[in-house]
C-alpha positions in Angstrom: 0.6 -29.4 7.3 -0.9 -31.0 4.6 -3.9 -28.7 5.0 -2.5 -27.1 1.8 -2.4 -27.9 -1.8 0.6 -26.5 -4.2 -0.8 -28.2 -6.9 -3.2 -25.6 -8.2 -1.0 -22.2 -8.9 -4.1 -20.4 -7.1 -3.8 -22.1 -3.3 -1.2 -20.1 -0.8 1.7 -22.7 -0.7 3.8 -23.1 2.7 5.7 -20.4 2.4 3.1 -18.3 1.9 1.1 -19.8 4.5 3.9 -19.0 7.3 3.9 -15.2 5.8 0.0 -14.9 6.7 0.5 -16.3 9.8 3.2 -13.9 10.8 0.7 -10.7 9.8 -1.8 -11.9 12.8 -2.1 -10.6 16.2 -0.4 -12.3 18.2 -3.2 -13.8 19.9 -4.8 -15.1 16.8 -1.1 -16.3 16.0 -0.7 -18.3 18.6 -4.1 -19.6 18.6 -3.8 -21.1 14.7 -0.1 -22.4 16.1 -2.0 -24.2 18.8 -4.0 -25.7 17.1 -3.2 -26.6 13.6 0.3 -26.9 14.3 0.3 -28.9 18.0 -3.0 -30.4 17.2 -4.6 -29.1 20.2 -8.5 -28.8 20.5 -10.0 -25.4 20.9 -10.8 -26.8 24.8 -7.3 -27.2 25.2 -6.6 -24.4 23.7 -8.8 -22.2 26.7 -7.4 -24.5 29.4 -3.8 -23.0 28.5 -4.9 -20.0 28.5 -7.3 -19.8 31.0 -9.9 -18.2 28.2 -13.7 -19.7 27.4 -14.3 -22.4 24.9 -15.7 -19.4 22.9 -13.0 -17.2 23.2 -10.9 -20.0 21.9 -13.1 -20.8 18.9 -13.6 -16.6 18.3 -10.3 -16.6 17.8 -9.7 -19.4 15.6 -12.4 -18.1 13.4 -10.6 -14.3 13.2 -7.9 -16.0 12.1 -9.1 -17.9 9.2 -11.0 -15.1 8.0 -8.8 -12.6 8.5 -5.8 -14.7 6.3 -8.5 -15.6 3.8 -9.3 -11.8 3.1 -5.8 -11.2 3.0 -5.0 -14.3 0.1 -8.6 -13.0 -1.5 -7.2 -9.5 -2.4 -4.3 -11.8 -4.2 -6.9 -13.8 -6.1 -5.4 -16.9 -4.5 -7.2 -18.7 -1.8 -7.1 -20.7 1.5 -8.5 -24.2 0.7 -9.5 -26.9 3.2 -7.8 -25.1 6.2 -10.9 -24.9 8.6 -11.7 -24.6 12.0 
């Protein structure tokens, strides 16, 4: 994942990144999985599940903000890792 920078002592590094992940649902889990790690579109994403195109994207979007909210109260944040 390059979607993260450990250049600046304030961005969540990769270790920290797979620690946020871990603290979602599992639905939003595997939702973030799907598609930042496998690269699959939010469309593909409600095919294999058998969910809407919106549900997909809801969920994607929980996820972010839920992990940002979470690095916030840190004073670190979540950079360039968007929907």
């Amino acid at each position: 994942m390059k979607a993260f920078s450990t250049k600046r002592k304030n961005k969540v590094n990769r270790k920290e990144l797979r620690k946020l992940i871990n603290q979602l649902s599992p639905v939003l889990k595997e939702t973030i999985l799907l598609h930042h790690t496998f690269k699959m579109s939010f469309q593909e994403i409600a095919d294999y599940r058998n969910i809407s195109i919106n549900t997909s994207l809801s969920r994607g979007n929980q996820a972010v903000k839920k992990m940002q909210r979470i690095v916030a109260k840190r004073g670190l944040t979540l950079s360039h890792f968007l929907i």
